[in-house]
KOLKOLVO-501401 format. One line per field, with one value per atom (N, C-alpha, C): z negated, y, x negated; residue number from 1; residue in one letter; atom name. Coordinates in Angstrom, 2 decimals. Each point is the difference from the previous one (the first is absolute). Layout:
// KOLKOLVO-501401
z	[Z|...];
y	[Y|...];
x	[X|...];
k	[NUM|...];
r	[A|...];
a	[CA|...];
// end
This chain:
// KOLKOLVO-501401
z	[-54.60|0.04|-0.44|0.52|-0.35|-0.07|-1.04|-0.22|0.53|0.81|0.75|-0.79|-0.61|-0.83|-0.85|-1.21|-1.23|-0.53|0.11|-0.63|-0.72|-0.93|-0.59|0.55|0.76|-0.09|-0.83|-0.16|-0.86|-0.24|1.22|0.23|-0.57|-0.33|-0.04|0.80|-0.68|0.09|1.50|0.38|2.09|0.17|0.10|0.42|1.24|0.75|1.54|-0.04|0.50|0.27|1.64|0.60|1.08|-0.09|0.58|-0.11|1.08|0.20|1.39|1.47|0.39|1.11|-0.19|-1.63|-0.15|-1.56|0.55|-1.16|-1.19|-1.58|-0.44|-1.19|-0.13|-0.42|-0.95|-1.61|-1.30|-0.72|-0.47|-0.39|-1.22|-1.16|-1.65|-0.88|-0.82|-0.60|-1.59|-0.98|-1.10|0.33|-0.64|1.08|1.09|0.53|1.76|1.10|0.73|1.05|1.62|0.83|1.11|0.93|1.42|0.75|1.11|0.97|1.46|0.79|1.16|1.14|0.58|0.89|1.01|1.24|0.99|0.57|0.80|-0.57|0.58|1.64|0.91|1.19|0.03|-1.00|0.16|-0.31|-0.56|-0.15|0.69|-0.26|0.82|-0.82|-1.40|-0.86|-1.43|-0.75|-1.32|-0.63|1.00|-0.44|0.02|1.47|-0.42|-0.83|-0.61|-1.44|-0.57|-0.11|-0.78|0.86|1.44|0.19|-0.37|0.33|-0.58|-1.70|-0.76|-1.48|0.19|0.54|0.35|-0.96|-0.62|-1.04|0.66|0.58|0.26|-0.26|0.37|-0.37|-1.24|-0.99|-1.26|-1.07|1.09|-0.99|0.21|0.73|0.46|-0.96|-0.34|-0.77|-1.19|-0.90|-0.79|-0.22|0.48|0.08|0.07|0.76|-0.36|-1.14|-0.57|-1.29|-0.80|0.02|-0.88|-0.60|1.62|-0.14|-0.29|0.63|-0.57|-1.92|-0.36|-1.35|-0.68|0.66|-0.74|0.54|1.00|-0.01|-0.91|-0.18|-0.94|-1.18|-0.44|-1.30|-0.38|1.54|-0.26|-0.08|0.82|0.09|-1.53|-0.73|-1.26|-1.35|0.47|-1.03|0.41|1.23|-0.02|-0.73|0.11|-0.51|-1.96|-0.25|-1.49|-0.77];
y	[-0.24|1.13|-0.49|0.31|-0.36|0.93|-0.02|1.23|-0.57|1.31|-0.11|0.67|0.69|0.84|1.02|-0.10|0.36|0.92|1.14|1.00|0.94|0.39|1.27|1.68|1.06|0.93|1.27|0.32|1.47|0.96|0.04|0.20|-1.01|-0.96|-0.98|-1.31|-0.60|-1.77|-0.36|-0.67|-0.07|-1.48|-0.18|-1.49|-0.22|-0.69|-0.21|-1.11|-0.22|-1.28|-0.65|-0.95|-0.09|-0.76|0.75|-0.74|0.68|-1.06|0.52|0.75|-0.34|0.74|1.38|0.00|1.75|-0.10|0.73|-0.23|1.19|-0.10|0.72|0.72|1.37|0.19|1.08|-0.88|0.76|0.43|1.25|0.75|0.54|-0.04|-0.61|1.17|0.94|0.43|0.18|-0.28|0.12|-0.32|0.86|-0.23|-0.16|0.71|0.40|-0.99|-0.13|-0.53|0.38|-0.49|0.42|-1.26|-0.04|-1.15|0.10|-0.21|0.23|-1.48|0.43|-1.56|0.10|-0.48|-0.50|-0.94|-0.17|-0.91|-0.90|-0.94|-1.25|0.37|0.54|0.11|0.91|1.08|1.59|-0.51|-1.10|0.68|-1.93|0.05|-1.17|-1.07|0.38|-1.22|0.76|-0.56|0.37|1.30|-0.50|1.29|1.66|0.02|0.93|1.04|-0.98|0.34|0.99|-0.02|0.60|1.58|-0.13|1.49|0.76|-1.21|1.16|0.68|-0.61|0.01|1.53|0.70|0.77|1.27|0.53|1.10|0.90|0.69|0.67|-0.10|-1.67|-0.48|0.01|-0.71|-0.20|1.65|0.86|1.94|0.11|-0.35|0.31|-0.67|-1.14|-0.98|0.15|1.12|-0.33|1.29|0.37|2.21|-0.33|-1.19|-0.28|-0.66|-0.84|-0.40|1.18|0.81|1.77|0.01|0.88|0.06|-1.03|-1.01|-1.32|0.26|-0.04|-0.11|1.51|1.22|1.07|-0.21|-0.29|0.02|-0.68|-1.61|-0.65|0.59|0.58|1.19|0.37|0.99|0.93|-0.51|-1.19|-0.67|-0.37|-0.82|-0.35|1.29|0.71|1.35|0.80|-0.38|0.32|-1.12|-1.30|-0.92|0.14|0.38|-0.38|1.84];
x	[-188.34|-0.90|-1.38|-1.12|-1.65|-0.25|-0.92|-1.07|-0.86|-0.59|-0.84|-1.54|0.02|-1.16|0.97|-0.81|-0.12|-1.11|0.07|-1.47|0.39|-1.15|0.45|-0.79|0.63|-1.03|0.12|-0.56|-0.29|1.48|0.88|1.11|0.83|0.46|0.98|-0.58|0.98|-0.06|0.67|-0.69|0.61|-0.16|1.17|0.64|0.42|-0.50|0.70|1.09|0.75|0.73|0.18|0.76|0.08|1.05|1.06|1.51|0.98|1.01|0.39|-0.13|-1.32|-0.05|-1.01|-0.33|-0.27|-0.99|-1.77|-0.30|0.56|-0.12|1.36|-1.63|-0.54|-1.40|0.98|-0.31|0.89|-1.42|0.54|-0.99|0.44|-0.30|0.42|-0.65|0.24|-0.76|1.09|-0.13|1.03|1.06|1.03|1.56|0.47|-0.84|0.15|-0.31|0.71|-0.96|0.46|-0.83|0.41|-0.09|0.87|-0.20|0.52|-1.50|-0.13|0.46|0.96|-0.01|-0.69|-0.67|-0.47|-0.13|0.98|0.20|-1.44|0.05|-0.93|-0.60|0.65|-0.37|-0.90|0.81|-0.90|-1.52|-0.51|-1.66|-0.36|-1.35|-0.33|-0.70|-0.14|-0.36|0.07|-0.11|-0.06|-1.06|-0.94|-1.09|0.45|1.17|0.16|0.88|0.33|0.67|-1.08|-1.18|-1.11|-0.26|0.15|0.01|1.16|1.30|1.26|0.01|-1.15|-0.17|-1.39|0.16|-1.26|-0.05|-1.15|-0.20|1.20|0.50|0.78|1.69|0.19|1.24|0.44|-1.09|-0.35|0.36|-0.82|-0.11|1.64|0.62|1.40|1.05|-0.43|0.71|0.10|-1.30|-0.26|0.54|0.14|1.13|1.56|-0.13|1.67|0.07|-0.76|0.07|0.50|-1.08|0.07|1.76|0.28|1.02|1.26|-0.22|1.54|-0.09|-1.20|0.11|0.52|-0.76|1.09|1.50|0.56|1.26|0.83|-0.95|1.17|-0.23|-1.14|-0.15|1.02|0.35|1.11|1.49|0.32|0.92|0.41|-1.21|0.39|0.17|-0.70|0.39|1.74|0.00|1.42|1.02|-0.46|0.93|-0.31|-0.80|-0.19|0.29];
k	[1|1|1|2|2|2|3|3|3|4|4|4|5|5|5|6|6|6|7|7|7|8|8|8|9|9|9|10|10|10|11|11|11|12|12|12|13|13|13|14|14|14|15|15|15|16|16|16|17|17|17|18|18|18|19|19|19|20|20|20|21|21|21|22|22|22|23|23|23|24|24|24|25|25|25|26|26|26|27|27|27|28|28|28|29|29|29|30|30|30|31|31|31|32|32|32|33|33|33|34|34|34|35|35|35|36|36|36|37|37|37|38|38|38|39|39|39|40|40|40|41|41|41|42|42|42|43|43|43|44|44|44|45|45|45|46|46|46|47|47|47|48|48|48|49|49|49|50|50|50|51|51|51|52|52|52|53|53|53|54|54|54|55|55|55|56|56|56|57|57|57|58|58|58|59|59|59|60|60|60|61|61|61|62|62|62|63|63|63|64|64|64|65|65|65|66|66|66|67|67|67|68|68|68|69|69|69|70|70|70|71|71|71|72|72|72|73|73|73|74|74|74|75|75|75|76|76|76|77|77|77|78|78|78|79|79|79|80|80|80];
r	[X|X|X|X|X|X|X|X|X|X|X|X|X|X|X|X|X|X|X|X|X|X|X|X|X|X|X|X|X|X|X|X|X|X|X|X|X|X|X|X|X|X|X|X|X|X|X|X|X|X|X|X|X|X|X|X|X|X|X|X|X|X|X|X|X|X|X|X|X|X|X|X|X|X|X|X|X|X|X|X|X|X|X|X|X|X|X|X|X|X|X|X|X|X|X|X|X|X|X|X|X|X|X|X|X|X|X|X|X|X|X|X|X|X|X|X|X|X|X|X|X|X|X|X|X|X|X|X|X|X|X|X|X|X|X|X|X|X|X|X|X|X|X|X|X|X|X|X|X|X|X|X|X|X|X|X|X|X|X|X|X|X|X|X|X|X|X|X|X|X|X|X|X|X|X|X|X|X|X|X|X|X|X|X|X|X|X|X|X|X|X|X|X|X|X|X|X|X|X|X|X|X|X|X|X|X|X|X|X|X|X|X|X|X|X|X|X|X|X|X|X|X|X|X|X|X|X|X|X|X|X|X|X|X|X|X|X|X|X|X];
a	[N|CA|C|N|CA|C|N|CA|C|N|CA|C|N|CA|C|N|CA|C|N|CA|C|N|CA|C|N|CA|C|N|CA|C|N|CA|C|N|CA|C|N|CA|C|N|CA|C|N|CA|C|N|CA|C|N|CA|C|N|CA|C|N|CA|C|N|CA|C|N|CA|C|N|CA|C|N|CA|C|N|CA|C|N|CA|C|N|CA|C|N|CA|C|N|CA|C|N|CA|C|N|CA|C|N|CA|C|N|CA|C|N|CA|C|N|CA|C|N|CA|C|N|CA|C|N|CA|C|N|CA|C|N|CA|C|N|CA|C|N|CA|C|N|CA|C|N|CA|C|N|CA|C|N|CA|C|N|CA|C|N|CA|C|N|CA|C|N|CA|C|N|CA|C|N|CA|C|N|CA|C|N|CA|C|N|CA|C|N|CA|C|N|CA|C|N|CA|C|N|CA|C|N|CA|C|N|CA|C|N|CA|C|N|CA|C|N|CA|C|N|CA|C|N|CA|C|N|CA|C|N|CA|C|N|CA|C|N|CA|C|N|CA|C|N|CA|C|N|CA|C|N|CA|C|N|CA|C|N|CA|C|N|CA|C|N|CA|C|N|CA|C|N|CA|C|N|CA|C];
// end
């Protein structure tokens, strides 16, 4: 597996990789994280990794963040 880029934005920490066939774009914030495939064919160079990373994707990501973290909230208040 290579990392391909490493950044931090305002939203969470965004790591690309490039492994098997598929770039793999993990998106990190505290506990949580999230992680998109992408197969190598689908785009035509690396750059456009940066439109699939677009203010819109990002507002979306960062709402599922929201929520993943109240669930395991709730998950762990049920366990404790």
């Amino acid at each position: 597996m290579r990392v391909v880029r490493e950044f931090l934005r305002p939203e969470c920490k965004v790591t690309i990789f490039q492994w098997n066939g598929k770039y793999l774009i993990k998106l990190e914030k505290g506990l949580i994280e999230q992680t998109f495939k992408v197969p190598e064919l689908d785009i035509s160079s690396e750059k456009d990794l940066d439109a699939i990373l677009s203010e819109e994707f990002m507002k979306s990501a960062a709402q599922r963040f929201t929520e993943m973290m109240q669930a395991l909230q709730k998950a762990m208040q049920d366990v404790i």
